[in-house]
C-alpha positions as a Markdown table, in Angstrom:
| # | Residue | x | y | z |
|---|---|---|---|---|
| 1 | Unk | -44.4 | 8.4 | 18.7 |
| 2 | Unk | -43.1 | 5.9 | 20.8 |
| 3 | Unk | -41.6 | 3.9 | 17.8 |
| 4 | Unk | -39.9 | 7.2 | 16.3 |
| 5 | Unk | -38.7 | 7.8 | 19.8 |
| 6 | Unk | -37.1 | 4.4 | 19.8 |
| 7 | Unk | -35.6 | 5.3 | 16.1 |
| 8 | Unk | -34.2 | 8.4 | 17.0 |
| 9 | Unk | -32.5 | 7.1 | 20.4 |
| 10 | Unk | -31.2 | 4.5 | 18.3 |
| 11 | Unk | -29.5 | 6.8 | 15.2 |
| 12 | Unk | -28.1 | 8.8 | 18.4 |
| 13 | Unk | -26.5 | 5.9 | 20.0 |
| 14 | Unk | -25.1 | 5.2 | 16.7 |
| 15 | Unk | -24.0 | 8.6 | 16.2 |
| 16 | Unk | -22.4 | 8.9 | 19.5 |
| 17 | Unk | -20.6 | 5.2 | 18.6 |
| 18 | Unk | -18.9 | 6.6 | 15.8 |
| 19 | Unk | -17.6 | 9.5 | 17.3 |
| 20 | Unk | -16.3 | 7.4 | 20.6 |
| 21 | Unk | -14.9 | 5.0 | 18.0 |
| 22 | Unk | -13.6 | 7.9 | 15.7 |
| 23 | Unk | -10.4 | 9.1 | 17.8 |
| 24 | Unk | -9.1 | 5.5 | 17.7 |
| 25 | Unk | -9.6 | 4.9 | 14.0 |
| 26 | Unk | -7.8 | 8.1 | 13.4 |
| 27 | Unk | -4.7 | 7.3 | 15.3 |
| 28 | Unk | -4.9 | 3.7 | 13.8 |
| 29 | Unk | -4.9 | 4.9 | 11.1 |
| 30 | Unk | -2.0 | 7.5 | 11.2 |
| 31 | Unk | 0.5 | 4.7 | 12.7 |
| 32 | Unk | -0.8 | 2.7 | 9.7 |
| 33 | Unk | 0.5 | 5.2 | 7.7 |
| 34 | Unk | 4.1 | 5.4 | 9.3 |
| 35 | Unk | 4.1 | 1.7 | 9.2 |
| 36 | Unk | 3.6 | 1.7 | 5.3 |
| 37 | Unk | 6.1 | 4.0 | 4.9 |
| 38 | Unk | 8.3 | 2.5 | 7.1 |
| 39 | Unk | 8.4 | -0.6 | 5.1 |
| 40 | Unk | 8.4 | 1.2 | 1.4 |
| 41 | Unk | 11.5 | 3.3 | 2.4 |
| 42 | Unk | 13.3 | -0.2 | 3.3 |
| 43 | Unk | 12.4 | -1.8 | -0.3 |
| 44 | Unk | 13.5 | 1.7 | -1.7 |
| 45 | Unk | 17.0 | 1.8 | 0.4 |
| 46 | Unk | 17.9 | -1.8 | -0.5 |
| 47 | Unk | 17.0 | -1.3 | -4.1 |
| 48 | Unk | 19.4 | 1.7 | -3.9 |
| 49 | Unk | 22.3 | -0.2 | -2.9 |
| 50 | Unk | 22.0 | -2.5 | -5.6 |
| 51 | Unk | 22.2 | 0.3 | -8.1 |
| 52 | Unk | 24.8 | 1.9 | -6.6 |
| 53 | Unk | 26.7 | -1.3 | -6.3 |
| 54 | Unk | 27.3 | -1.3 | -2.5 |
| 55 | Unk | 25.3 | -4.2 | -0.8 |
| 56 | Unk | 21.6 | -4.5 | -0.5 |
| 57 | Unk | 18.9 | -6.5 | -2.1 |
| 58 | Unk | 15.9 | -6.4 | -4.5 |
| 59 | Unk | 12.9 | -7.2 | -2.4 |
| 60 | Unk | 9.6 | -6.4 | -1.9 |
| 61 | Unk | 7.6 | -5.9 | 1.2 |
| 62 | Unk | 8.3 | -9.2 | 3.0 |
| 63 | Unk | 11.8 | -8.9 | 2.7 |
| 64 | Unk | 11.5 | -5.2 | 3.9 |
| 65 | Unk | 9.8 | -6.8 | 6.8 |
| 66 | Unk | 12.7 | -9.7 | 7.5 |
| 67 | Unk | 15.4 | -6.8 | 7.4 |
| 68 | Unk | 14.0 | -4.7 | 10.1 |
| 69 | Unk | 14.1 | -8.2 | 12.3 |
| 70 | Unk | 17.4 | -9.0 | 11.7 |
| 71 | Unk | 18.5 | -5.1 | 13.1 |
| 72 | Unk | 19.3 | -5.0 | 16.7 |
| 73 | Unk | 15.9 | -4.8 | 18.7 |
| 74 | Unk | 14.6 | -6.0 | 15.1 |
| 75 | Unk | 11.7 | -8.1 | 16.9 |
| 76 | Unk | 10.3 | -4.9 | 19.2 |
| 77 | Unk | 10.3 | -2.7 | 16.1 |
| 78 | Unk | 8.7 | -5.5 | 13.9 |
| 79 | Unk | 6.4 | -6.5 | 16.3 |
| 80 | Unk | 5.8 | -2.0 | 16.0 |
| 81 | Unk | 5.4 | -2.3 | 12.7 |
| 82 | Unk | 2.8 | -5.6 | 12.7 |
| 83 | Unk | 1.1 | -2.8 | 14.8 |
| 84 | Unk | 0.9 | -0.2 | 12.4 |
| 85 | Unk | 0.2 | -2.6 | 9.4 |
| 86 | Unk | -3.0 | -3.3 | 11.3 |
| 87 | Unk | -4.2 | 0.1 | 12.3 |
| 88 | Unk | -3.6 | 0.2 | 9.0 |
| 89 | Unk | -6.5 | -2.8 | 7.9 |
| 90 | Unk | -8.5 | -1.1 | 9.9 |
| 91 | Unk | -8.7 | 2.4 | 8.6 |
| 92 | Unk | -8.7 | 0.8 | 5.3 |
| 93 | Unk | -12.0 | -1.0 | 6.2 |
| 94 | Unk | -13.4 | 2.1 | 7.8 |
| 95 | Unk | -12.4 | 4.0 | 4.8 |
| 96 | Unk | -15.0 | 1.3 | 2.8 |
| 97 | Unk | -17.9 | 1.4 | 5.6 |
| 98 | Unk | -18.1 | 4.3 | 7.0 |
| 99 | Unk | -17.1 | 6.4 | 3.5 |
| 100 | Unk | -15.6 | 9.3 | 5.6 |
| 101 | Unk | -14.4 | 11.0 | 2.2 |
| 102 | Unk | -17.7 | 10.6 | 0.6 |
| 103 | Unk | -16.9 | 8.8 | -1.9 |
| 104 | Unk | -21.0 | 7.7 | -2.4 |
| 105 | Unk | -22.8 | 5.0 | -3.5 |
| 106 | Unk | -22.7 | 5.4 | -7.6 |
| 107 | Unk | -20.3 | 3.2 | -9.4 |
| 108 | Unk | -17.5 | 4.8 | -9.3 |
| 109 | Unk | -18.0 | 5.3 | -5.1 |
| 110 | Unk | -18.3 | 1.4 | -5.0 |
| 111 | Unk | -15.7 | 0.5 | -6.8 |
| 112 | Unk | -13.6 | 2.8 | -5.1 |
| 113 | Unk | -14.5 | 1.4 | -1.6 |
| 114 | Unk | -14.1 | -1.9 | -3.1 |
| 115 | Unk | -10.5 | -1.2 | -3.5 |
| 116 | Unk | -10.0 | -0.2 | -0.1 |
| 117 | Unk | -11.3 | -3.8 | 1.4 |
| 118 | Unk | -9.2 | -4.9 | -1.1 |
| 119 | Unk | -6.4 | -2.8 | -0.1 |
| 120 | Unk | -6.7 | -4.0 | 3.5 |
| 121 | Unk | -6.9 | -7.2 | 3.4 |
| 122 | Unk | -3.6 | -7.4 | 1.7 |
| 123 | Unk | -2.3 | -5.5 | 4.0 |
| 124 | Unk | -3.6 | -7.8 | 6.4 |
| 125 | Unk | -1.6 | -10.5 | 4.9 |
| 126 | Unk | 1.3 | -8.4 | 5.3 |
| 127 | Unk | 0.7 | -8.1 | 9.0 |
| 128 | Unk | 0.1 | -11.3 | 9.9 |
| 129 | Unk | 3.6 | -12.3 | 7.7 |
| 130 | Unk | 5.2 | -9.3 | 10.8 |
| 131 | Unk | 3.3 | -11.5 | 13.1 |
| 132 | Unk | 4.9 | -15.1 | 12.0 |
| 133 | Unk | 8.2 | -13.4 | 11.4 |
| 134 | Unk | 8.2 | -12.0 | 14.9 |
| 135 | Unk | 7.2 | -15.0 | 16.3 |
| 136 | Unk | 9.9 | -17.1 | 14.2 |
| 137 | Unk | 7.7 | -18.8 | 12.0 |
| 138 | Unk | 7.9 | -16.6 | 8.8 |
| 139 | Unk | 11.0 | -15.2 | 6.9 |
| 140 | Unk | 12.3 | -14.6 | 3.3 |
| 141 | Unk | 11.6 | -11.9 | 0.1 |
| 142 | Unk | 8.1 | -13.7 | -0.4 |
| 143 | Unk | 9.2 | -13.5 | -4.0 |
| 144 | Unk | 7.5 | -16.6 | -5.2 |
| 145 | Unk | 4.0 | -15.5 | -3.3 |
| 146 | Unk | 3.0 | -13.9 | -6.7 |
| 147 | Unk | 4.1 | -17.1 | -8.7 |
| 148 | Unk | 2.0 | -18.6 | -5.9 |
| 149 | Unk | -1.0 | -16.4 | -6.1 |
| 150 | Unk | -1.2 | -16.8 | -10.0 |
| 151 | Unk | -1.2 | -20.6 | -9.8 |
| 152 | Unk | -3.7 | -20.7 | -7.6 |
| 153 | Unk | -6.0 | -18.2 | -10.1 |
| 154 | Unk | -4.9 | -20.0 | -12.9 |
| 155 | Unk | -6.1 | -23.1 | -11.5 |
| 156 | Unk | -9.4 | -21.9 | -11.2 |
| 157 | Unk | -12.2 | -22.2 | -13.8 |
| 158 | Unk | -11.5 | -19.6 | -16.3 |
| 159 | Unk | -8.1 | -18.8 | -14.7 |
| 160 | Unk | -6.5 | -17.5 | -17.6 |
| 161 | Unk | -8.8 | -15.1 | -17.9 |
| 162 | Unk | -9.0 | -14.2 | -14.3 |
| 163 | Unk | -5.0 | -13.5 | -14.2 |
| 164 | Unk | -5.6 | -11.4 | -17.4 |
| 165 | Unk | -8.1 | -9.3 | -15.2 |
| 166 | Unk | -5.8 | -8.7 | -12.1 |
| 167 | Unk | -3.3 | -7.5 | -14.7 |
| 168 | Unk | -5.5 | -5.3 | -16.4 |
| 169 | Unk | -6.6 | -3.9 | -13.0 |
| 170 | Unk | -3.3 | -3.6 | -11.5 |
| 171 | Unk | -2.3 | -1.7 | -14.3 |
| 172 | Unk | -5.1 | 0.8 | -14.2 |
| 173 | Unk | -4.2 | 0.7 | -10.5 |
| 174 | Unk | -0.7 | 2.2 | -12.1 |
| 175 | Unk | -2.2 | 4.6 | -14.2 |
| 176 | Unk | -4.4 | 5.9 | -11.7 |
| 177 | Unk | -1.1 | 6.3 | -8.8 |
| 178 | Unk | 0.8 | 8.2 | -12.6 |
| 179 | Unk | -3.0 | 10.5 | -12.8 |
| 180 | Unk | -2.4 | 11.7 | -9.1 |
| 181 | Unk | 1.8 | 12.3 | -9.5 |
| 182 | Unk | 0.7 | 14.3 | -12.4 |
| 183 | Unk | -2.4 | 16.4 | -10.8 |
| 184 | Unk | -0.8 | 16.5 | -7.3 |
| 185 | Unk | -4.6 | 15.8 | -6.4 |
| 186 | Unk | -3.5 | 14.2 | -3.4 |
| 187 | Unk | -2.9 | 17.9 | -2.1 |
| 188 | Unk | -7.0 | 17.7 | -0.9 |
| 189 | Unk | -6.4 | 15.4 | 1.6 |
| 190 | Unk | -3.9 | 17.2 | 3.5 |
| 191 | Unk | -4.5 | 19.8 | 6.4 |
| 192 | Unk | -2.7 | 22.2 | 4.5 |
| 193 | Unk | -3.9 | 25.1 | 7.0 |
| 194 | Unk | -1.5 | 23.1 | 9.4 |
| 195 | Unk | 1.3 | 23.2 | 6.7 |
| 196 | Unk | 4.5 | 25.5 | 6.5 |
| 197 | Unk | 4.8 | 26.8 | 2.4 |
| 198 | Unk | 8.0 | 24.5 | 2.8 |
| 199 | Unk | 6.5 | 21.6 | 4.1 |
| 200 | Unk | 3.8 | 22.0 | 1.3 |
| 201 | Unk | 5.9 | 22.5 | -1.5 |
| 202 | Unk | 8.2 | 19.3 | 0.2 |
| 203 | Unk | 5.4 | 17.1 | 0.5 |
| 204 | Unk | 3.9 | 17.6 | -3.0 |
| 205 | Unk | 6.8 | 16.8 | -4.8 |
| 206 | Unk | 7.9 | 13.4 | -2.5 |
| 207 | Unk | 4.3 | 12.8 | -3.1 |
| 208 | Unk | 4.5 | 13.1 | -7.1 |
| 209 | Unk | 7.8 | 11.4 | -7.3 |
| 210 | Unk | 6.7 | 8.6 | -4.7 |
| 211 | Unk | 3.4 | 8.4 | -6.5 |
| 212 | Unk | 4.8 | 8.2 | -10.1 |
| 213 | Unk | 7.4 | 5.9 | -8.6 |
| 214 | Unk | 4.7 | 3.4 | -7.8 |
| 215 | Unk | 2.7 | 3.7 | -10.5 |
| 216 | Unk | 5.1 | 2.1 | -13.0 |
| 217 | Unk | 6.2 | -0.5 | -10.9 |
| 218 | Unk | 2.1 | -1.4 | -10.4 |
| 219 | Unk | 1.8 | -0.9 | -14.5 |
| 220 | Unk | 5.0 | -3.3 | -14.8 |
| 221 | Unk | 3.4 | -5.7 | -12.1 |
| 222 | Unk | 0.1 | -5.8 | -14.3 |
| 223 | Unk | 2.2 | -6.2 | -18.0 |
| 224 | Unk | 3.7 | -9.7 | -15.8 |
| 225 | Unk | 0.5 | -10.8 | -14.9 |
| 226 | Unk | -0.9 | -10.2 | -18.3 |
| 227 | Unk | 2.1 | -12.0 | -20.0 |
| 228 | Unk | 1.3 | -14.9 | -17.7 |
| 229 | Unk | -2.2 | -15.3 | -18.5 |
| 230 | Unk | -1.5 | -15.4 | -22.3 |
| 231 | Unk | 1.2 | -17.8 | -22.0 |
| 232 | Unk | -0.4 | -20.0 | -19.1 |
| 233 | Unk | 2.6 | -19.8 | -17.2 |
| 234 | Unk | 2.4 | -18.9 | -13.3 |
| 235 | Unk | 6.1 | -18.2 | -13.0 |
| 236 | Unk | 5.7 | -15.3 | -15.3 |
| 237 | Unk | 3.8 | -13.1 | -12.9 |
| 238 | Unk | 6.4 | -10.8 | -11.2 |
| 239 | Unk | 6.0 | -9.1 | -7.8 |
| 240 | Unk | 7.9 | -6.2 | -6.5 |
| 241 | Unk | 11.1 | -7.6 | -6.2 |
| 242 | Unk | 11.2 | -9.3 | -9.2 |
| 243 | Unk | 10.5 | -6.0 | -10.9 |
| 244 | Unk | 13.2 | -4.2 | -9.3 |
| 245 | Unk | 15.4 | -6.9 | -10.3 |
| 246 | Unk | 14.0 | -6.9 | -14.3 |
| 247 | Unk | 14.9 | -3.1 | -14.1 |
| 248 | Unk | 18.5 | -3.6 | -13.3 |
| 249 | Unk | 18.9 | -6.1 | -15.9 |
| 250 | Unk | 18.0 | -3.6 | -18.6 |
| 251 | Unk | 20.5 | -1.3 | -20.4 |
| 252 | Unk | 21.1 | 1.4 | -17.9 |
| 253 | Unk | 19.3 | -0.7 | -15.5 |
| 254 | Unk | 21.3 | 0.5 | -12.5 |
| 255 | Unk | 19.9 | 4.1 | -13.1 |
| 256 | Unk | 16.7 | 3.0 | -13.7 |
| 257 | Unk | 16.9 | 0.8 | -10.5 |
| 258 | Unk | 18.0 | 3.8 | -8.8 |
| 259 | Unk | 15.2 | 6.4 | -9.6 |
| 260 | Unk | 12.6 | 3.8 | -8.8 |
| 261 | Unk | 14.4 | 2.8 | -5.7 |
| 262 | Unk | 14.7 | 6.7 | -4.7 |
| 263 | Unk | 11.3 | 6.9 | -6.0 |
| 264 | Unk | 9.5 | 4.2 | -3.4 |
| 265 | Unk | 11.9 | 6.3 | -0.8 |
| 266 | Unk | 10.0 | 9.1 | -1.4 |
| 267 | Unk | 6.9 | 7.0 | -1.5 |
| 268 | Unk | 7.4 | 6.1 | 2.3 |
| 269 | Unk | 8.2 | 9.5 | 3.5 |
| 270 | Unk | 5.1 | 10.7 | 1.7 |
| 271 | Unk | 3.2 | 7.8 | 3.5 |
| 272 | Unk | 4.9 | 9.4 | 7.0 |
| 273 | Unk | 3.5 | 12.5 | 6.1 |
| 274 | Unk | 0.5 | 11.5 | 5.6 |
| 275 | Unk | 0.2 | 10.3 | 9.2 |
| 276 | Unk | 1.0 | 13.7 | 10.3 |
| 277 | Unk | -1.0 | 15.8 | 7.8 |
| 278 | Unk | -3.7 | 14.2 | 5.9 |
| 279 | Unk | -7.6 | 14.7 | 6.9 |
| 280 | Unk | -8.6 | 11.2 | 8.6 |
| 281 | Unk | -11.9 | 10.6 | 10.2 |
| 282 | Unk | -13.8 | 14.2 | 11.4 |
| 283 | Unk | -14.8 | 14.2 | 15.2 |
């Protein structure tokens, strides 16, 4: 009896852990969320300009991250958004422990939770690049970091083969974001009791376009990597800025620049409304 005693007061402490701990993940991650979307509507704004012809760049998230530093009070909101990035990591990683959508123990559970640890620590990476940039020790597009990246894979033991595997994941990765545009399955996570018809109907279709938006620059992302792992050649894996640039540089490029670019707009707004409306953590 004792020993079940001891169990049970155990499993309660535990219990009563996770709830204490609960509030914070949630608002983590909720400001994780705004963050992310902070830094997709950047990429998507810049990418605009191009394609409209009036300034801006092609970059991905790195550059998005060395803009908002070099706007007035650029460190303070950076240093904001290093924040958010890693409230982010954290509900990412909760998302893989503690499984607060269920998403079980079978294969498909695992390798979905997989993704999430995945998932955060790049976007760890990302924060700690906020971090060094903030501090003055980072800066630039990180546009050769996937050229890096692939190197480094390629170098490895079977490294051809390895890159050929990120590309055939990222791209799945891409059809999967396309599956959701298309089903608007996303709609589940939302507190949709909490939700005006308007901001409903709003936030499905920023979600579908933002969504579908993504998924073919991920499916591009993955067609580079696999290119590159075929031919042996690092410098042929593209990131997100080099994919916004490829699109421009195709006929019609600067409208297909520009629906992509409005497309990771929507992206980041979707990601802000997220942080207001989507079921986190249950308390």
């Amino acid at each position: 009896m004792t020993q079940n005693a001891s169990v049970q007061r155990a499993q309660n402490q535990a219990e009563q852990a996770s709830q204490d701990a609960s509030p914070w993940i949630d608002r983590l991650g909720r400001f994780g969320y705004t963050a992310k979307g902070v830094v997709y509507a950047i990429v998507g704004v810049l990418a605009f300009q191009v394609a409209i012809g009036s300034g801006g760049r092609t970059t991905g998230s790195s550059g998005a991250l060395q803009t908002i530093a070099n706007q007035p009070f650029g460190q303070v909101l950076l240093g904001l958004v290093a924040i958010g990035l890693a409230g982010y990591v954290v509900w990412r990683f909760a998302e893989a422990i503690a499984d607060p959508e269920n998403k079980g123990t079978d294969a498909k559970g695992i390798a979905t939770r997989i993704g999430y640890v995945v998932s955060g620590i790049l976007y760890g990476f990302l924060a700690f690049t906020a971090v060094q940039i903030v501090m003055g020790n980072g800066g630039g597009g990180g546009g050769s970091s996937t050229e890096s990246f692939t190197a480094r894979l390629m170098s490895q033991p079977f490294g051809q083969w390895l890159v050929g595997i990120v590309g055939i994941i990222t791209i799945a990765a891409g059809f999967e974001q396309l599956q959701r545009a298309y089903k608007a399955s996303f709609r589940k996570k939302f507190k949709l009791q909490d939700m005006s018809p308007t901001e409903q109907t709003w936030a499905t279709r920023l979600g579908r376009f933002g969504l579908a938006a993504r998924g073919v620059v991920w499916t591009m992302i993955g067609v580079f990597f696999i290119v590159a792992a075929y031919q042996a050649q690092p410098q042929e894996a593209e990131g997100l800025a080099q994919v916004l640039q490829t699109l421009v540089q195709q006929p019609f490029g600067p409208w297909l620049l520009g629906i992509v670019a409005l497309g990771l707009v929507a992206y980041g707004i979707f990601m802000v409304i997220q942080a207001r409306y989507r079921r986190m953590i249950e308390t």
